[in-house]
C-alpha positions as a Markdown table, in Angstrom:
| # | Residue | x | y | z |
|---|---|---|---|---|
| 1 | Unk | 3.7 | 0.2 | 33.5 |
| 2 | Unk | 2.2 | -2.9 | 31.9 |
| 3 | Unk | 3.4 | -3.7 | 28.2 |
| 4 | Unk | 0.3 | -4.6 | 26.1 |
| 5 | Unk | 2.5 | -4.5 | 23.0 |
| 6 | Unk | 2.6 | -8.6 | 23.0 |
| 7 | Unk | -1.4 | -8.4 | 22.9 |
| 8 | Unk | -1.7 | -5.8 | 20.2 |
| 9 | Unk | 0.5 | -7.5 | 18.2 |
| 10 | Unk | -1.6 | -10.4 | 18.5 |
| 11 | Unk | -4.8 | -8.9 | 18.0 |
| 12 | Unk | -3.1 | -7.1 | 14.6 |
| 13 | Unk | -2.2 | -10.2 | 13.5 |
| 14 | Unk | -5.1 | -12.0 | 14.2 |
| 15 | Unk | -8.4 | -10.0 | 13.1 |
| 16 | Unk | -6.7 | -6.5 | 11.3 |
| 17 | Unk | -4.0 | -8.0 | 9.4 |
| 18 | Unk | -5.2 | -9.8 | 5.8 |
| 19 | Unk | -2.9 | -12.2 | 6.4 |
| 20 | Unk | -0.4 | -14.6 | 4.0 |
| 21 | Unk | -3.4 | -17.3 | 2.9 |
| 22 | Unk | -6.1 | -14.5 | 2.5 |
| 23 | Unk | -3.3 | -12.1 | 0.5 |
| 24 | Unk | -2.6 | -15.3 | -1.8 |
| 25 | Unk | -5.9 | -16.2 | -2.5 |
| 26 | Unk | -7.1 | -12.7 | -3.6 |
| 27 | Unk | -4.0 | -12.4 | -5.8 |
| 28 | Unk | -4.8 | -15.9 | -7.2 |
| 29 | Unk | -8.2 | -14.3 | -8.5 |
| 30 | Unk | -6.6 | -10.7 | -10.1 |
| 31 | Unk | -4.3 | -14.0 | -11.9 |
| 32 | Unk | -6.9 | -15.8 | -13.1 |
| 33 | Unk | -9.4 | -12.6 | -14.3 |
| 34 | Unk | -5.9 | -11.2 | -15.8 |
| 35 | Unk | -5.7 | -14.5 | -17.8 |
| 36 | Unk | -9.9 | -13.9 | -18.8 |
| 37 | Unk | -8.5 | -10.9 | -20.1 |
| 38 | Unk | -5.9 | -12.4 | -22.4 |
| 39 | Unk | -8.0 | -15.5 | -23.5 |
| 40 | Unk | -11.4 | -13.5 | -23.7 |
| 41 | Unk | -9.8 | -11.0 | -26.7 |
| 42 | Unk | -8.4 | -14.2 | -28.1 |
| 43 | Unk | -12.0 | -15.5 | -28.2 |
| 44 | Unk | -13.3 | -12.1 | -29.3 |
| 45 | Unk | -11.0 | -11.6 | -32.1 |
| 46 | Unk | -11.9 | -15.1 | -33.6 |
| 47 | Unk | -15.4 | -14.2 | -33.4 |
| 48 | Unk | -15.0 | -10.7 | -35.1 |
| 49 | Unk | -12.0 | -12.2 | -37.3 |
| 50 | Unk | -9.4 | -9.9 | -36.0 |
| 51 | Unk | -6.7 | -10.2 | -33.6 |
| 52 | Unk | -7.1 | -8.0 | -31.0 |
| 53 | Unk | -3.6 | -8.3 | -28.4 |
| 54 | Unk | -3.8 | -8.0 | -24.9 |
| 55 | Unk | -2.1 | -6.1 | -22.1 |
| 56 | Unk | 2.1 | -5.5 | -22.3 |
| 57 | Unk | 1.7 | -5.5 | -18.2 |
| 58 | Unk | -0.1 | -4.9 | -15.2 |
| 59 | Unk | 0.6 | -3.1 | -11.6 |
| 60 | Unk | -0.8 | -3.4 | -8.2 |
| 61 | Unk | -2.9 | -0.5 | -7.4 |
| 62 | Unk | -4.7 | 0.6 | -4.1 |
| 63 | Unk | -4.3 | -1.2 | -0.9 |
| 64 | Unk | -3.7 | -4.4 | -2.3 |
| 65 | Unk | 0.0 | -3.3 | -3.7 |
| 66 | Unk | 0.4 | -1.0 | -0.2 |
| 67 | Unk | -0.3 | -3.7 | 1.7 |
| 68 | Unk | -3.4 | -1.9 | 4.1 |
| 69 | Unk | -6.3 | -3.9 | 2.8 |
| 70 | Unk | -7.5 | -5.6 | 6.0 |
| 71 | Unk | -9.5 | -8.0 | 7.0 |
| 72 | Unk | -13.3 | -7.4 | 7.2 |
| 73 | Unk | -16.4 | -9.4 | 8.6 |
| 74 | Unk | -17.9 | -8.5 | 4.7 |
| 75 | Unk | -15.5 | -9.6 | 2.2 |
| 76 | Unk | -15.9 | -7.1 | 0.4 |
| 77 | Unk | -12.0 | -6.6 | -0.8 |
| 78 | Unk | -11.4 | -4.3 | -3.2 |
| 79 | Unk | -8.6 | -5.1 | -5.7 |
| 80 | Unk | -7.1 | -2.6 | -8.1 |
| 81 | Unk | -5.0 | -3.6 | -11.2 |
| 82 | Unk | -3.8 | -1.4 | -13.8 |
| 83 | Unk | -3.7 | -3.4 | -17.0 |
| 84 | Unk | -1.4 | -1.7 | -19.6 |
| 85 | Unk | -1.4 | -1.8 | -22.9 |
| 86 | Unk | 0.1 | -0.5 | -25.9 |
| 87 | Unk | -1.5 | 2.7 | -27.8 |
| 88 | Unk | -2.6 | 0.3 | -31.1 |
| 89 | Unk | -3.3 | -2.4 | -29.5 |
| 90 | Unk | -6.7 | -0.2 | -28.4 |
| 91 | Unk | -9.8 | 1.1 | -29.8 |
| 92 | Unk | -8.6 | 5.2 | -30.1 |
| 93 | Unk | -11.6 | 5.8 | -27.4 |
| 94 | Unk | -11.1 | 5.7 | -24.1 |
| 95 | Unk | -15.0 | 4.1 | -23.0 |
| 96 | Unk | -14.7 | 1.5 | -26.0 |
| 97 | Unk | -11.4 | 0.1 | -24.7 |
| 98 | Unk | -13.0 | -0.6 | -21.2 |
| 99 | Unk | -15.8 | -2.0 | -23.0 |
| 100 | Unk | -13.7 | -4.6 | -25.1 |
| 101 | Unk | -12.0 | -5.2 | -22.2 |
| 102 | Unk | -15.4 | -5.8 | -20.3 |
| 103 | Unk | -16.3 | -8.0 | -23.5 |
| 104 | Unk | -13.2 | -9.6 | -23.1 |
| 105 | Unk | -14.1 | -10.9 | -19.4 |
| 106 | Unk | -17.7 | -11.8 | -20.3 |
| 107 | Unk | -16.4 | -14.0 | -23.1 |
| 108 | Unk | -14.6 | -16.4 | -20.6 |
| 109 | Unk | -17.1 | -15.6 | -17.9 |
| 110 | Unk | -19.8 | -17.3 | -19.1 |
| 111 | Unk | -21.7 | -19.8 | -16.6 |
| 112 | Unk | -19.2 | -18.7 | -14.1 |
| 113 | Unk | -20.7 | -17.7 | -10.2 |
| 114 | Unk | -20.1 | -14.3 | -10.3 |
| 115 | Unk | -23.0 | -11.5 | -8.7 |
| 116 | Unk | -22.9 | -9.9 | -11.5 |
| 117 | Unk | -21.2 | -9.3 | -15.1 |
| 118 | Unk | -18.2 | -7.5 | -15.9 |
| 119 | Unk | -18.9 | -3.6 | -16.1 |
| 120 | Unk | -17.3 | -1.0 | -17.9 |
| 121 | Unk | -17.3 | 1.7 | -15.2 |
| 122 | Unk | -15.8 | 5.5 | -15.4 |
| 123 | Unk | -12.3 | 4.2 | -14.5 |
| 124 | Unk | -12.3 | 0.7 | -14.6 |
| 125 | Unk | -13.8 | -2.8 | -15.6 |
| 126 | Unk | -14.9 | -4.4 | -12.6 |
| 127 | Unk | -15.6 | -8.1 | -11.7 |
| 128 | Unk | -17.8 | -9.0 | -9.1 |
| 129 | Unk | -17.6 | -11.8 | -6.9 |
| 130 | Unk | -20.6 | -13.5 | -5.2 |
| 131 | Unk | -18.4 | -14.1 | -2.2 |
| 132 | Unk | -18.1 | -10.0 | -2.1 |
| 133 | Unk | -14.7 | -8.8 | -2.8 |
| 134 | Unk | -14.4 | -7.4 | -7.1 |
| 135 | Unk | -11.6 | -6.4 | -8.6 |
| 136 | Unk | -11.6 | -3.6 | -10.6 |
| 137 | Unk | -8.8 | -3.2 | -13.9 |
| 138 | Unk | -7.9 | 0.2 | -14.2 |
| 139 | Unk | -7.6 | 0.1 | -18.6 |
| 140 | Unk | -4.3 | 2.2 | -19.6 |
| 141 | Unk | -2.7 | 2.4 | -22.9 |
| 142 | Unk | 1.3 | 3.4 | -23.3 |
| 143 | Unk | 2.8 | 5.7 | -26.2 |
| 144 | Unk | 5.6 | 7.6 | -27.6 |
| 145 | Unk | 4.9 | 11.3 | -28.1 |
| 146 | Unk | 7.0 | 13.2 | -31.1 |
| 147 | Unk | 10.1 | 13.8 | -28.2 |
| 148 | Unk | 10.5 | 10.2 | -28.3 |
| 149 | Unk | 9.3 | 10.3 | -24.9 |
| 150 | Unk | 6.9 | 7.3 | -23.2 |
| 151 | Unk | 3.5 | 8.4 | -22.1 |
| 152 | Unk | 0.8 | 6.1 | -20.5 |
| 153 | Unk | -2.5 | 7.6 | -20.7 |
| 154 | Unk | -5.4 | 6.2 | -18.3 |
| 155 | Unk | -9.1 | 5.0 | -19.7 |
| 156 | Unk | -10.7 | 6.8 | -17.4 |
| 157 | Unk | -13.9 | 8.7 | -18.4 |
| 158 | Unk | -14.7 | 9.6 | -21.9 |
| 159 | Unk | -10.8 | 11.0 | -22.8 |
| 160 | Unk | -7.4 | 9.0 | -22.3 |
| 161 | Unk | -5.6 | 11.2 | -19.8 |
| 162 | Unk | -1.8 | 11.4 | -18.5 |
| 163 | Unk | -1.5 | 9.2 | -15.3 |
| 164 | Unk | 1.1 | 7.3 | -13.6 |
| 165 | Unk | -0.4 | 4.4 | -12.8 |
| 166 | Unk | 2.3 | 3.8 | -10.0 |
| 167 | Unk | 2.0 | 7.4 | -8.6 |
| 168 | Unk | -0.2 | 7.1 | -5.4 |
| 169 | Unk | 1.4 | 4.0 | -4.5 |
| 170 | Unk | 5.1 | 5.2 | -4.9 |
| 171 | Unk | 4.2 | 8.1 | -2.4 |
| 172 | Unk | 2.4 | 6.2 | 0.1 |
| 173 | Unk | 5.4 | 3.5 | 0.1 |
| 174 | Unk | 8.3 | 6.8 | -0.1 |
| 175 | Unk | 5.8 | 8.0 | 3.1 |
| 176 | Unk | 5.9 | 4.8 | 4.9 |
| 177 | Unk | 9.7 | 4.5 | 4.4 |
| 178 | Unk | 10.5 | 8.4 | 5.2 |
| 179 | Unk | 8.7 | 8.7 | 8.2 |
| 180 | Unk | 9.6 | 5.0 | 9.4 |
């Protein structure tokens, strides 16, 4: 029987696979908006004379952190990033704080080449590029409840709900690893 595995590995590398310089560059971009973030509430607290802080941290969501985003003939990679921050450091509604971090974004985004604005959308503030790939930041806030306990909460419709932001990816990487 003929092995093919040589080829297939080949082809995988070469037109599935994202690839080391592709990978980079995408992460590059989540840097960069993740930096628009911090600066753009700077810049929006000076205008509204407040200090408004940003994000304690962020996490890879989706297939960027899992490592199956592939490469397409449309560009059009989709990059998730939960940005988390702490419970005061937020409007008390879950819509307003993905629109000041949406506000946040347009303040340093002005005269930049993107498609579009930033958008506050259900469950997250997307960025779009004109070269087709966005990159959406899931909003979350973190807590103690009255146990003492740490609770992260995510933006996502109108109401802060309970969510791990690390939960899908932890069980797709414990799936890859159990069954590999």
């Amino acid at each position: 029987m003929f092995d093919a595995s040589a080829e297939l590995n080949s082809f995988y590398e070469n037109h599935v696979r994202l690839g080391t310089k592709l990978r980079n560059d995408l992460a590059g971009y989540r840097d960069l908006n993740l930096q628009r973030i911090t600066d753009g509430l700077k810049l929006l607290g000076e205008k509204n004379g407040v200090v408004y802080k940003s994000y304690s941290e962020y996490k890879n969501q989706g297939s960027y952190a899992m490592h199956t985003l592939n490469q397409c003939d449309h560009t059009d990679y989709d990059i998730d990033v939960a940005v988390i921050f702490e419970k005061d450091d937020l409007p008390a509604g879950a819509a307003n704080a993905r629109m000041r971090v949406r506000d946040a974004l347009q303040e340093k985004m002005k005269g930049t080449n993107f498609s579009k604005d930033p958008d506050a959308r259900k469950n997250a503030v997307t960025v779009w590029y004109s070269d087709g790939y966005h990159i959406d930041f899931a909003v979350y806030r973190r807590r103690t409840d009255w146990l003492g306990n740490t609770v992260v909460e995510h933006a996502g419709g109108d109401e802060w709900t309970a969510r791990d932001p690390m939960a899908y990816t932890n069980w797709f990487t414990d799936q890859v690893d159990s069954k590999s």
